[in-house]
C-alpha positions as CSV (number, residue, x, y, z in Angstrom):
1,X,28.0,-32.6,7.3
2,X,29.6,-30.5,10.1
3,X,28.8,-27.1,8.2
4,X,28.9,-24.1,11.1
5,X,25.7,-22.1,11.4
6,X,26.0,-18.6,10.5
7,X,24.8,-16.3,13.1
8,X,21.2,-14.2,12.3
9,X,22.3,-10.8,12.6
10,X,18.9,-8.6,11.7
11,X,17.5,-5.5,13.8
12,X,13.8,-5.8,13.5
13,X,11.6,-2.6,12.0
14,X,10.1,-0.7,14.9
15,X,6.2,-0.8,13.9
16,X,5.9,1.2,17.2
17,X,4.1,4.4,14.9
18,X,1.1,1.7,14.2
19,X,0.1,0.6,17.7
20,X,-2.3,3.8,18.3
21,X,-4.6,3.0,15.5
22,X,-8.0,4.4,15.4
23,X,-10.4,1.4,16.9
24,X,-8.9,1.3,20.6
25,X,-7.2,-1.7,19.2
26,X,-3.6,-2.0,19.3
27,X,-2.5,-1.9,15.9
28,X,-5.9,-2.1,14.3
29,X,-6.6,0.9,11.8
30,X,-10.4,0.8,10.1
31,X,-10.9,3.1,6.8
32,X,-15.2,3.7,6.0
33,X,-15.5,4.8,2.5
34,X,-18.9,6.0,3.3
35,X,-20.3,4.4,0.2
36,X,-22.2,0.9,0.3
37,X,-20.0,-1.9,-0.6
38,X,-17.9,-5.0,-0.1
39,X,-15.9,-5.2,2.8
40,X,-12.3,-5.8,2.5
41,X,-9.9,-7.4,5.4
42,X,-6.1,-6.8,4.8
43,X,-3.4,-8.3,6.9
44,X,0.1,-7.7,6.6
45,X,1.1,-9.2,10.4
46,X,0.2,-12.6,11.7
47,X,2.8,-12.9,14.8
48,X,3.2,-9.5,15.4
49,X,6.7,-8.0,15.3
50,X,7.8,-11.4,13.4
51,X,11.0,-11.6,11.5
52,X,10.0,-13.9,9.2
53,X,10.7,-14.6,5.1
């Protein structure tokens, strides 16, 4: 098969508004309910600004 490859012509999303955070940790963001609890760990970005799909 001698099929052409199409180029990959995406602009990454600028995630540049996230990097300030509020842990001193580039795009780390911490939210305290102030209540006793379960703790909960969400992460939306593995390899940082990643196309990916």
């Amino acid at each position: 098969m001698n099929a052409k490859p199409y180029p990959i012509e995406i602009e990454p999303v600028d995630i540049s508004a996230y990097k300030v955070g509020n842990t001193g940790v580039p795009y780390v963001t911490t939210f305290d309910s102030g209540t006793p609890g379960p703790h909960v760990m969400v992460m939306a970005l593995t390899h940082g600004n990643e196309l990916c799909g």
